[in-house]
KEKE-3310 file (N, C-alpha, C; in steps of 0.2 Angstrom, whole numbers, plus 5000, padded with zeros to 4 digits):
npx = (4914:4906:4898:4888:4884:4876:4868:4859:4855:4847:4837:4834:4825:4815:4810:4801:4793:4786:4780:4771:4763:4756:4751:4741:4732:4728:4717:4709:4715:4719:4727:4737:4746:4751:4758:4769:4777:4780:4791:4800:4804:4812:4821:4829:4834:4843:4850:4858:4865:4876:4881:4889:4896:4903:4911:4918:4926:4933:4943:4951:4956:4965:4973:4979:4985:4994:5006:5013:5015:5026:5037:5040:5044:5057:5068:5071:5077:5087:5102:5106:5120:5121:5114:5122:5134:5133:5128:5139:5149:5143:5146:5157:5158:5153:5161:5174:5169:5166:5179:5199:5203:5210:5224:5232:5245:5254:5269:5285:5291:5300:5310:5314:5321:5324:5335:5338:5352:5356:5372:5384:5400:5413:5430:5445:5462:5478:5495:5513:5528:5544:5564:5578:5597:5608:5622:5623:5626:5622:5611:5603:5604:5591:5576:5558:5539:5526:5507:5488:5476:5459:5442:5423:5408:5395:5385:5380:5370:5366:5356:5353:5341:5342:5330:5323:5312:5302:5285:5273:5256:5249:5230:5231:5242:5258:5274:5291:5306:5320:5333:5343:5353:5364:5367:5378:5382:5387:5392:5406:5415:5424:5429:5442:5456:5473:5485:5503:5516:5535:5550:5565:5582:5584:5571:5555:5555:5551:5545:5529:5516:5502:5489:5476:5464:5456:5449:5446:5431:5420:5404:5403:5394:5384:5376:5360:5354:5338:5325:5307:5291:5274:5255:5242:5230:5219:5214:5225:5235:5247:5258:5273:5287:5305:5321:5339:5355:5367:5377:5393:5404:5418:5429:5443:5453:5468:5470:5483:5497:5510:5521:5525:5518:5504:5491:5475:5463:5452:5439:5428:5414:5403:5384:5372:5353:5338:5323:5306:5291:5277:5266:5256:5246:5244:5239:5235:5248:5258:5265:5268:5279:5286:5299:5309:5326:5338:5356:5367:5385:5394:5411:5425:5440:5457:5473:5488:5505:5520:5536:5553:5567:5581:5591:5607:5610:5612:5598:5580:5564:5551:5531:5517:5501:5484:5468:5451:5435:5419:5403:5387:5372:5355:5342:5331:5318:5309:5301:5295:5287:5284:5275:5278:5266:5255:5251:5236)
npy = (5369:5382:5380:5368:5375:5387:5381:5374:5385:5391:5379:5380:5393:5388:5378:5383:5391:5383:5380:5390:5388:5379:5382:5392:5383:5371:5370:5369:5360:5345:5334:5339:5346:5334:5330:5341:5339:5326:5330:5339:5329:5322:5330:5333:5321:5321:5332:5327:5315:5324:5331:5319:5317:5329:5329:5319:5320:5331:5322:5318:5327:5332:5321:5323:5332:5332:5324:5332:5343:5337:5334:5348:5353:5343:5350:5360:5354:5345:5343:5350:5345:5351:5362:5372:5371:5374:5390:5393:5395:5404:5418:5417:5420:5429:5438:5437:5441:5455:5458:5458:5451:5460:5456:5465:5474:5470:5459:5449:5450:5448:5453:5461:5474:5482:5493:5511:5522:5540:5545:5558:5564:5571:5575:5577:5579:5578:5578:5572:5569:5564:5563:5558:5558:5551:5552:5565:5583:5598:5608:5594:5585:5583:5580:5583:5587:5591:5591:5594:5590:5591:5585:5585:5577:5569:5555:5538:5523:5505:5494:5481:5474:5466:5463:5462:5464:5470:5474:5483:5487:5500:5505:5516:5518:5512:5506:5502:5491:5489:5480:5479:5472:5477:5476:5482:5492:5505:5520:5531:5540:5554:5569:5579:5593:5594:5599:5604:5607:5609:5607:5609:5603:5616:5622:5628:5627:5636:5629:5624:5614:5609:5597:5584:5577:5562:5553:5537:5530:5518:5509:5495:5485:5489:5490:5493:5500:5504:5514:5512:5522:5523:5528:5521:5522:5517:5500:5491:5499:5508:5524:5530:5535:5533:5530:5530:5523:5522:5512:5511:5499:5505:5508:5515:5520:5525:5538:5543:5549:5545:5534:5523:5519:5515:5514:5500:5507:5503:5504:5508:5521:5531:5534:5546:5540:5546:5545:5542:5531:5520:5507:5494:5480:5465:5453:5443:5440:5443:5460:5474:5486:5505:5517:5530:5536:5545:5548:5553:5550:5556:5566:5555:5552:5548:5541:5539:5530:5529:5521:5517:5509:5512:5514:5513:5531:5529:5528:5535:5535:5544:5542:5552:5553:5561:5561:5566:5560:5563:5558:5556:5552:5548:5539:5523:5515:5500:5485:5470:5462:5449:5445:5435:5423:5435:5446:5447)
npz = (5151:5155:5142:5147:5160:5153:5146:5156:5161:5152:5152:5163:5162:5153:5159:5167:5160:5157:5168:5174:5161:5165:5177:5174:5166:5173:5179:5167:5156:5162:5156:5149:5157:5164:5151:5149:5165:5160:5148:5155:5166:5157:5152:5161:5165:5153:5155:5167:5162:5154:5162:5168:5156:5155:5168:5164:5151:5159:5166:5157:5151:5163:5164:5152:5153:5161:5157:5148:5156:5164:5155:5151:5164:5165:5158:5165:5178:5173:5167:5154:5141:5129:5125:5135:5131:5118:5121:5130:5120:5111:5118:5111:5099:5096:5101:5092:5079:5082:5083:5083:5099:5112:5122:5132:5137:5148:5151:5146:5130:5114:5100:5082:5071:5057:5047:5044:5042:5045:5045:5056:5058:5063:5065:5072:5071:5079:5076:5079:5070:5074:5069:5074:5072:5077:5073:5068:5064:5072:5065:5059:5068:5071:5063:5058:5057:5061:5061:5058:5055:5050:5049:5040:5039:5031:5031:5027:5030:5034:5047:5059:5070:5086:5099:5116:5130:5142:5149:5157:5160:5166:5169:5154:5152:5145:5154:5152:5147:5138:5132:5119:5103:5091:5073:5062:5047:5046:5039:5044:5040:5033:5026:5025:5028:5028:5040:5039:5047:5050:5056:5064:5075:5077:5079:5073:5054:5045:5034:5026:5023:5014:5013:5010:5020:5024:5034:5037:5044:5053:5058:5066:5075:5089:5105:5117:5129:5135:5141:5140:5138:5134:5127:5126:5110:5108:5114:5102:5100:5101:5104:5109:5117:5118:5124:5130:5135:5123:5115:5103:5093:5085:5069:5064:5051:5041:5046:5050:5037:5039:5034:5038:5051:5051:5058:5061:5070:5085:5093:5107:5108:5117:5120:5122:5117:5108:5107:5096:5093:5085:5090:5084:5089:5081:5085:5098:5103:5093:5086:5077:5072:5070:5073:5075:5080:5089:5089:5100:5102:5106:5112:5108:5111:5106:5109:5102:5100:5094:5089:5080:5077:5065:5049:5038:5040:5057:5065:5074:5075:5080:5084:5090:5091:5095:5091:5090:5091:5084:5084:5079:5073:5064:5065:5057:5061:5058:5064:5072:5085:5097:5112:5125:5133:5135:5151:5157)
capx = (4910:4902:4893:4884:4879:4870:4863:4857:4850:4838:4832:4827:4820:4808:4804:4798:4787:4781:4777:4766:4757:4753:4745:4736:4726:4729:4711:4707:4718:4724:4731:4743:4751:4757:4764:4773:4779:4787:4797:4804:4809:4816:4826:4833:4838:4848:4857:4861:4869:4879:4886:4891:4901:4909:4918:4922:4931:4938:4948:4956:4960:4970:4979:4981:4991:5004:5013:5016:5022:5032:5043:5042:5050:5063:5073:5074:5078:5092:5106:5109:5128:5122:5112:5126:5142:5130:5128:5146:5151:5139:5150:5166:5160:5153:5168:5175:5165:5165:5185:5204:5203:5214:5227:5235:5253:5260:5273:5290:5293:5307:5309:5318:5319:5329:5333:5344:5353:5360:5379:5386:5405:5420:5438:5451:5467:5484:5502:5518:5532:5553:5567:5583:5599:5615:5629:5623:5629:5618:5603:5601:5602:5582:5571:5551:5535:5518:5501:5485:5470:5449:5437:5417:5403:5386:5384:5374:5373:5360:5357:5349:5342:5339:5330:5322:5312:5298:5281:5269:5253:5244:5227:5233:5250:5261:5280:5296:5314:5323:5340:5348:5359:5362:5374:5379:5387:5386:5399:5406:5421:5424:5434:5444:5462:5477:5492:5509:5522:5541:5554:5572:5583:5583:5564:5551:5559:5545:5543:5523:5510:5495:5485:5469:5463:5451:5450:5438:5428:5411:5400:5400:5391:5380:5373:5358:5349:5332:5319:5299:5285:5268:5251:5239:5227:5213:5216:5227:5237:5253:5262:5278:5292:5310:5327:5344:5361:5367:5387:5395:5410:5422:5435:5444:5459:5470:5469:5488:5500:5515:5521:5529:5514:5496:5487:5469:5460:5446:5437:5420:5411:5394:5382:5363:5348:5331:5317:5297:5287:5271:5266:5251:5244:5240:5234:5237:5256:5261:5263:5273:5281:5290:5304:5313:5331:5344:5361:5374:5389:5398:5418:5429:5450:5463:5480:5495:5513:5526:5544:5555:5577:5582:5597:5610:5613:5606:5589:5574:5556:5544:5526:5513:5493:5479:5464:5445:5430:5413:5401:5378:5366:5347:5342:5323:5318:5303:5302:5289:5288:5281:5275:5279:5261:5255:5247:5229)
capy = (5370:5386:5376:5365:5378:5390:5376:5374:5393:5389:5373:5384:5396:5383:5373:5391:5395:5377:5381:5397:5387:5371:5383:5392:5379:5367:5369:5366:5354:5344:5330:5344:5347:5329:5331:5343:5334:5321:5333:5339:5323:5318:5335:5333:5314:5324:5337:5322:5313:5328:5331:5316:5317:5334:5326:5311:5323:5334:5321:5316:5336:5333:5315:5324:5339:5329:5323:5341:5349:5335:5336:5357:5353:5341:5352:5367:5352:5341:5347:5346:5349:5354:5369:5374:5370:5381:5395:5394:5395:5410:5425:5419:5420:5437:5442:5437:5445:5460:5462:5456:5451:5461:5453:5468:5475:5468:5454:5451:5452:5449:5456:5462:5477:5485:5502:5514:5529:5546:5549:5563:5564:5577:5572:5584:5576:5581:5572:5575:5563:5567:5558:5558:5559:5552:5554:5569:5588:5601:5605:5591:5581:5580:5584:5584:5589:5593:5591:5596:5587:5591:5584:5581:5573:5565:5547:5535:5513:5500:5491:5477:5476:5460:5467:5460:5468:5470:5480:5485:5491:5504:5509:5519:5518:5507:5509:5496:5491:5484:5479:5478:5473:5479:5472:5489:5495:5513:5523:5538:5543:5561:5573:5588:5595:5592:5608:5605:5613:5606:5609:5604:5605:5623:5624:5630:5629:5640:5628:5622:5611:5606:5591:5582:5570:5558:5547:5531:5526:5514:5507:5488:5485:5493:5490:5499:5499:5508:5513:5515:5524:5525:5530:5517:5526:5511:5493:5490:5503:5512:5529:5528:5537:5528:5535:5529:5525:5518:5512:5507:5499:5511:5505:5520:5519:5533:5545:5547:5548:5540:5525:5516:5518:5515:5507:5502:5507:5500:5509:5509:5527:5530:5543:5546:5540:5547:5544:5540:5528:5518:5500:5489:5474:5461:5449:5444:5440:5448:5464:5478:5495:5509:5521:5539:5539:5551:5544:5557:5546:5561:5565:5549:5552:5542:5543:5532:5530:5523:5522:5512:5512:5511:5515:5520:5532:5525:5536:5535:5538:5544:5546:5555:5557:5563:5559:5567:5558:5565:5553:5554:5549:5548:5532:5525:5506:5496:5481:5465:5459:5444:5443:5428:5425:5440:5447:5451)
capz = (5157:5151:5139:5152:5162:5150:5144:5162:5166:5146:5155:5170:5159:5150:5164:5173:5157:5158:5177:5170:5159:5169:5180:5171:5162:5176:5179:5161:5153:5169:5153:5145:5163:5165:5145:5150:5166:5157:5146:5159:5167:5151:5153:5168:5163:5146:5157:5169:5157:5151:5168:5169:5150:5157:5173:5160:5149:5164:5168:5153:5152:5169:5162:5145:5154:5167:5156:5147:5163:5167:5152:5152:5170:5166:5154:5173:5183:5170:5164:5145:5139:5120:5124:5140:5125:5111:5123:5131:5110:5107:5117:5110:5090:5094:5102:5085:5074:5084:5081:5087:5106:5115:5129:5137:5135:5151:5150:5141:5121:5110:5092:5076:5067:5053:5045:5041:5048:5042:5048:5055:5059:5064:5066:5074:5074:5080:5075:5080:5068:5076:5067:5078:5068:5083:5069:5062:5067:5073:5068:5056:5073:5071:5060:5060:5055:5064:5058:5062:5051:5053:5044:5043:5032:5033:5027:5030:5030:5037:5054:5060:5078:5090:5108:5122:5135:5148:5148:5163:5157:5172:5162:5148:5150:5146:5154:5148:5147:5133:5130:5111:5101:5082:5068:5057:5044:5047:5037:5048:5035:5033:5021:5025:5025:5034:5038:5039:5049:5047:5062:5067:5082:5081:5080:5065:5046:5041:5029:5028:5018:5014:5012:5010:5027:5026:5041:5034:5052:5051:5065:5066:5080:5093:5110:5120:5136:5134:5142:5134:5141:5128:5129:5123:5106:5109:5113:5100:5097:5105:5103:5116:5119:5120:5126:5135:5132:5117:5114:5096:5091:5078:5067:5060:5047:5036:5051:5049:5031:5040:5029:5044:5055:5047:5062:5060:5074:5085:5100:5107:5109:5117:5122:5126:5111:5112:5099:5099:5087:5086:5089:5082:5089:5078:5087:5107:5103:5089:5085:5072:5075:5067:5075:5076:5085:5087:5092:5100:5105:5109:5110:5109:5111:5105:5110:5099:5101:5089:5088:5080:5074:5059:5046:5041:5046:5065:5068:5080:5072:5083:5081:5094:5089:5099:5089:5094:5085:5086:5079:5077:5068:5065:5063:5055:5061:5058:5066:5073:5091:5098:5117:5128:5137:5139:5156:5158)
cpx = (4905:4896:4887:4882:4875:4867:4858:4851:4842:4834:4828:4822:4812:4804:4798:4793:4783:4777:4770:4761:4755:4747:4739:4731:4728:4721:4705:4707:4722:4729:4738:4749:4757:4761:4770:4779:4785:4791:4801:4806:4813:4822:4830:4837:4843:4852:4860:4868:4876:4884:4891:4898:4904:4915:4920:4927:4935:4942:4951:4960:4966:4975:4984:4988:4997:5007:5016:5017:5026:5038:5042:5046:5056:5068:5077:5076:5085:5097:5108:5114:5127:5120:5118:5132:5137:5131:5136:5151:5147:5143:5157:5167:5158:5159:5171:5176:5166:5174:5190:5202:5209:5218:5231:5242:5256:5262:5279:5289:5299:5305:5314:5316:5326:5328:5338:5345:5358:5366:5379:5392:5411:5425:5442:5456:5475:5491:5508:5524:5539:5555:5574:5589:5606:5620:5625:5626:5623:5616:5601:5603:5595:5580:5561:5545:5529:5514:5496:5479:5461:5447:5429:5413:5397:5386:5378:5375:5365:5360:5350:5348:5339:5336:5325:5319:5304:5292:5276:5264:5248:5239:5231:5237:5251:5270:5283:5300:5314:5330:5339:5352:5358:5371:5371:5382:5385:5393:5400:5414:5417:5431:5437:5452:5467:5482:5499:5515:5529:5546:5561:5574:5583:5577:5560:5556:5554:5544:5535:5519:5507:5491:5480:5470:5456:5450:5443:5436:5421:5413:5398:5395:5389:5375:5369:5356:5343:5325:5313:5294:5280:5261:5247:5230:5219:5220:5224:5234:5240:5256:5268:5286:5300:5316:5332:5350:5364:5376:5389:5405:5413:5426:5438:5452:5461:5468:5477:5493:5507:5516:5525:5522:5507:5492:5478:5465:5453:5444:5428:5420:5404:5391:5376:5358:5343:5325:5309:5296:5280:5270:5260:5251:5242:5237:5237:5245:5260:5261:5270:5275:5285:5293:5308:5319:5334:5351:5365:5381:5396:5407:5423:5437:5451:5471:5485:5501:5515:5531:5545:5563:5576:5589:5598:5607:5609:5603:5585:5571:5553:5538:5521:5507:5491:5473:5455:5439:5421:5406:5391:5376:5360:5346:5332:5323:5311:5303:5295:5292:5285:5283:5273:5272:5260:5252:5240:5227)
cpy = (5376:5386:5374:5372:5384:5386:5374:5379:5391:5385:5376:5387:5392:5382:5380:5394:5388:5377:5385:5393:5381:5377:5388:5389:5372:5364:5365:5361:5349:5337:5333:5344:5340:5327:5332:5342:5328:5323:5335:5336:5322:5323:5335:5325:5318:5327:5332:5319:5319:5330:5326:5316:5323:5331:5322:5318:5329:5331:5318:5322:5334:5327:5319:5330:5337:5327:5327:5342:5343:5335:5345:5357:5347:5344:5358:5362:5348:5345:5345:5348:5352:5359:5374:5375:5376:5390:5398:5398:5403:5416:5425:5421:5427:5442:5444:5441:5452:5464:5459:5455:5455:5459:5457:5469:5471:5462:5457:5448:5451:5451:5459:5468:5479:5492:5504:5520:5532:5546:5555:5563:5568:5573:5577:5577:5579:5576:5575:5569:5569:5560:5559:5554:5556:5554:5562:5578:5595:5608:5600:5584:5578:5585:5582:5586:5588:5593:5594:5595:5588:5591:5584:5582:5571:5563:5545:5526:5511:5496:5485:5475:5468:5465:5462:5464:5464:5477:5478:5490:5493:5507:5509:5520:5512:5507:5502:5498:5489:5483:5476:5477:5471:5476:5478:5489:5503:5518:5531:5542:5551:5564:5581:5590:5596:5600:5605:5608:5606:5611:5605:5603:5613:5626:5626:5631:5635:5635:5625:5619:5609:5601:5588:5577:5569:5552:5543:5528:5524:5513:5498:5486:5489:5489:5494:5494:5505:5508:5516:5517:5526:5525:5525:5523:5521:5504:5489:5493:5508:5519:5528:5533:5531:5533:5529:5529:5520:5517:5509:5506:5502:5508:5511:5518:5526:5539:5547:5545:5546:5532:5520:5514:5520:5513:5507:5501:5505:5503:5508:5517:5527:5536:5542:5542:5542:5548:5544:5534:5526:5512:5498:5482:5472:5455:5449:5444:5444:5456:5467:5486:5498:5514:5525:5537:5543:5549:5550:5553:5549:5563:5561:5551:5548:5543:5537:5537:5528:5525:5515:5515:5508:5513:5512:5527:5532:5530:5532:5540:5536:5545:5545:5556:5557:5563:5561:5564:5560:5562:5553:5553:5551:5542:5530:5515:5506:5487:5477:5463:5454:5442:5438:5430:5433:5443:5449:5456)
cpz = (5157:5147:5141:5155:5161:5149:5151:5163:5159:5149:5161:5167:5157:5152:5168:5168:5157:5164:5175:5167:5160:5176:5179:5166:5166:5178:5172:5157:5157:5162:5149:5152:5162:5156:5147:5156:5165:5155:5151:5164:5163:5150:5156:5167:5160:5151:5161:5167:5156:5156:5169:5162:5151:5163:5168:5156:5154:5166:5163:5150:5156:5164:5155:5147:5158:5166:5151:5151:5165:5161:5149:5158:5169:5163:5160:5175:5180:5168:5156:5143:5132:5122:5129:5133:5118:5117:5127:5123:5111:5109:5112:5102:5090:5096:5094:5079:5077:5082:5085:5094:5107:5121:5135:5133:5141:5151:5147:5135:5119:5102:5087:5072:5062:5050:5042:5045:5044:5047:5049:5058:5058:5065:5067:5076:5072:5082:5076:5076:5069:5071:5067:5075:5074:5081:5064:5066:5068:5067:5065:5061:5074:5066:5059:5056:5060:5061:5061:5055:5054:5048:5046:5038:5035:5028:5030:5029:5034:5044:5052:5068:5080:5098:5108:5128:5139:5147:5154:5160:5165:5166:5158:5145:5151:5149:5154:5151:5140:5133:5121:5110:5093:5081:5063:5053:5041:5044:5040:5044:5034:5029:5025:5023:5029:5033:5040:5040:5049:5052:5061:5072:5084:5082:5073:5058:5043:5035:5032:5023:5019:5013:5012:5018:5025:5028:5038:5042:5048:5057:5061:5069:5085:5098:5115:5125:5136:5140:5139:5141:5134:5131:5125:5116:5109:5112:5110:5098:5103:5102:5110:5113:5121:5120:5132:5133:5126:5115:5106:5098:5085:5075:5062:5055:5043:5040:5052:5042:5033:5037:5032:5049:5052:5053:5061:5069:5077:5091:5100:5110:5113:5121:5123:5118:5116:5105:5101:5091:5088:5085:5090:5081:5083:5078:5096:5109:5099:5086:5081:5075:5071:5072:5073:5080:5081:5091:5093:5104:5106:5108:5114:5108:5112:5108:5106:5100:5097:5088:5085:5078:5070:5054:5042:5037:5053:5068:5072:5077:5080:5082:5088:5092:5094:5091:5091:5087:5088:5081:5082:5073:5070:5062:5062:5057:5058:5057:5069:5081:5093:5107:5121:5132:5142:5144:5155:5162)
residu = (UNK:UNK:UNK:UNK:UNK:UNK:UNK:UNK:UNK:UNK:UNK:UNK:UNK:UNK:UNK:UNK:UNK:UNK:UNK:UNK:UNK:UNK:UNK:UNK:UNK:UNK:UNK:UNK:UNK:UNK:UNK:UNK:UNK:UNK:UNK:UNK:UNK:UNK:UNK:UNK:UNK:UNK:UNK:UNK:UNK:UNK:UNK:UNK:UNK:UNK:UNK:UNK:UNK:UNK:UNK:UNK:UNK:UNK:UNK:UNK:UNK:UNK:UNK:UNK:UNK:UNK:UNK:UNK:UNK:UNK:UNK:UNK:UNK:UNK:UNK:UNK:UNK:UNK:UNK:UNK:UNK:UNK:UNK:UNK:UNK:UNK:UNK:UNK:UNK:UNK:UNK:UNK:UNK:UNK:UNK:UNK:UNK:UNK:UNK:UNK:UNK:UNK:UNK:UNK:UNK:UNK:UNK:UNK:UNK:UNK:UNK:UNK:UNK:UNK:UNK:UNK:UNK:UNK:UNK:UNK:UNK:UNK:UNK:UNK:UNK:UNK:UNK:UNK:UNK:UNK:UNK:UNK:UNK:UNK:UNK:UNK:UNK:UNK:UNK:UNK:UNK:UNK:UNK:UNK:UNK:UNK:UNK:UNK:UNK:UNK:UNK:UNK:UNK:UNK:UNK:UNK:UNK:UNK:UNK:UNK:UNK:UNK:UNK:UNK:UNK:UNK:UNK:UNK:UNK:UNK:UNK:UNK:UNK:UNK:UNK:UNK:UNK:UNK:UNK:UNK:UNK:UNK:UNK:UNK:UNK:UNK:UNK:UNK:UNK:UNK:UNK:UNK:UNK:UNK:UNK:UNK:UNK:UNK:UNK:UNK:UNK:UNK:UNK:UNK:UNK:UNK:UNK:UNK:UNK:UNK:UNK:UNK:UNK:UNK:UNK:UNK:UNK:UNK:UNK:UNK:UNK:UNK:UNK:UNK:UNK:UNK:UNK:UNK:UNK:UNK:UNK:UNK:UNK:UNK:UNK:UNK:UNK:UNK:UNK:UNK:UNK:UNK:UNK:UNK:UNK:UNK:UNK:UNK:UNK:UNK:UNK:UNK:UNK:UNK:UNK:UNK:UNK:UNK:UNK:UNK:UNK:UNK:UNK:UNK:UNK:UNK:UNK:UNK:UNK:UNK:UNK:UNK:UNK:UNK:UNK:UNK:UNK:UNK:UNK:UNK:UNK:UNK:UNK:UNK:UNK:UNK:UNK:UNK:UNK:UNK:UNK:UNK:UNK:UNK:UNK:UNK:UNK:UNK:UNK:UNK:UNK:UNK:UNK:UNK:UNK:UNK:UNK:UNK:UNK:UNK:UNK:UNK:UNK:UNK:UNK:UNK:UNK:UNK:UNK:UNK:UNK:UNK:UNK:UNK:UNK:UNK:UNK:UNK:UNK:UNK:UNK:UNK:UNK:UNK:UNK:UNK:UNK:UNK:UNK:UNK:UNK:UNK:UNK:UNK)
# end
C-alpha cells in the first residue's frame, strides 16, 4: 500500500511540471499540450489499474490469514492430553533428578536390628546349710556351715531386636513409641570367693574356709517399652533420643556348692534404659539406624529353701539362700525400619 501511494504523489509531481509547461508554451505550441494530455490520461488509466490489483491482493491477504488464526486458536480453546500428560511428567522427573522425595516421619514402622552388648554383673549371696542329728548326743545333734559368696565380671554376648512403633512428626521434631522384643545370649557370669564358717548346736567351731564362687547367669530374652524424641538434620535424616523401661529373663546356676541342692534358676529382672542414635531415610519406606544403650536392671533377690530326710543315722538337711543379682550392660544396635504408609 505504500508502494501505490508513492507512486501516486510522483504522478502528481509530473503532472504539476506537465501543468507548468503546457502553460507556458500554451501559447506557442498548443499541439505539445494535447501530447502531453494523453500521457497523462494514459497515467491515470495505469495507476487505475494498479489500484484495482492492490484491493485484489488485499483480499487474498485477509483469506490467506483466517485460516492461520483459526488454527493458532484451536490449540487455547481444545484440549490436547499429550502436551497436559508431557507437562504433568515434567515436575515429577525434576523432582527426581533433583534427589529422594521425602514422605515425612509420621505413621507406624516396624523393624529389626542387631548388636552386641558389654556385661556388667555383682552377686552377693548368702547360705545357711543345718544337718539335724535326732539320735545323736549333744552337740553333735546339729551341725552346719554358713557361707557368704561375692562376685563380679564384665562380659559380653549378642542380641537380636524385633520392635514396632508409632512416630508424630511436628516441624522438626519428631516424638515416638515403640515396643521390643530381643532374643539374647548375654553372658552375666561372674568370679569371686566364697567364706566359710562351720557351727554346731553349741554355736561357731571356729573352724573356717575358703572358696572360689562363680555363679554362671545369662540373658535369654528381653522386653522393652520405649519412648523416642529426635530432631530432624534435613529431610532425611534424624538424631533422636530413646529411653524407658527394659526387663530381661536370667537363668543363673552354681550359685550354691551343696551337692543335694544345685537348682537352676530362672527370674526376670528390669530397670530403666536410656540411649541416643541416628536414622537415615532411604527412600519414603525404608530407612536404617544405628544405636547407644545403657541397661540398669537394678537389684534382683532370690530367696530358696530345701529340705529333705535321710539316713542312717535319720537326719534333716536344710538349706536357706538369699541371693542379690545386680545386672547392666551397654549395648550397640544397627538396625532397618520399614514405614506402613507414611503420613504427609
Amino acid at each position: 500500500m505504500f508502494f501505490y501511494t508513492k507512486r501516486k504523489a510522483h504522478l502528481f509531481l509530473v503532472c504539476l511540471g506537465f501543468a507548468a509547461l503546457n502553460c507556458g508554451v500554451a501559447d506557442a505550441e498548443p499541439s505539445s499540450a494535447d501530447i502531453v494530455l494523453q500521457k497523462i490520461a494514459a497515467l491515470e488509466a495505469r495507476v487505475a489499474t494498479l489500484e484495482v490489483e492492490n484491493r485484489a491482493y488485499k483480499r487474498q491477504l485477509e483469506n490467506a490469514r483466517t485460516p492461520a488464526k483459526l488454527v493458532m486458536e484451536k490449540p487455547s480453546k481444545k484440549h490436547n492430553p499429550v502436551p497436559d500428560a508431557m507437562a504433568s511428567a515434567m515436575p515429577y522427573k525434576t523432582i527426581k533428578a533433583d534427589g529422594p522425595i521425602s514422605a515425612g516421619w509420621s505413621g507406624a514402622y516396624w523393624g529389626a536390628s542387631a548388636g552386641g552388648g558389654a556385661t556388667r554383673s555383682d552377686v552377693i549371696s548368702a547360705e545357711r546349710n543345718t544337718q539335724a542329728f535326732s539320735g545323736n548326743p549333744f552337740p553333735f545333734t546339729i551341725s552346719g556351715l554358713e557361707t557368704v559368696g561375692t562376685s563380679s565380671a564384665n562380659n559380653g554376648g549378642g542380641l537380636i531386636d524385633l520392635y514396632a512403633g508409632w512416630n508424630v512428626q511436628v516441624s522438626k521434631v519428631v516424638l515416638g513409641a515403640q515396643l521390643e522384643a530381643t532374643a539374647s545370649e548375654l553372658n552375666f557370669s561372674s568370679t569371686g570367693s566364697k567364706a566359710y564358717t562351720y557351727f554346731s548346736a553349741a554355736g561357731p567351731t571356729g573352724q573356717t574356709a575358703f572358696a572360689d564362687f562363680r555363679p554362671q547367669v545369662a540373658a535369654r530374652w528381653m522386653t522393652s517399652a520405649l519412648l523416642r524424641a529426635g530432631v530432624l538434620l534435613d529431610d532425611q535424616t534424624m538424631i533422636y533420643g530413646i529411653g524407658g523401661w527394659t526387663g530381661a529373663q536370667f537363668e543363673a546356676r552354681n550359685v550354691t556348692d551343696n551337692p543335694f541342692y544345685q537348682p537352676v534358676e530362672s527370674f526376670w529382672a528390669n530397670g530403666w534404659t536410656a540411649g541416643g542414635g541416628i536414622e537415615r531415610k532411604l527412600d519414603s519406606n525404608w530407612s536404617v539406624r544405628a544405636e547407644y544403650r545403657y541397661t540398669d536392671f537394678g537389684a534382683f533377690r532370690t530367696n530358696d529353701h530345701f529340705s529333705f530326710t535321710g539316713g542312717p543315722p535319720p537326719s534333716t538337711q536344710t538349706s536357706d539362700r538369699q541371693t542379690q543379682y545386680s545386672q547392666s550392660m551397654h549395648a550397640g544396635r544397627v538396625g532397618f525400619a520399614y514405614a506402613f504408609n507414611p503420613l504427609q
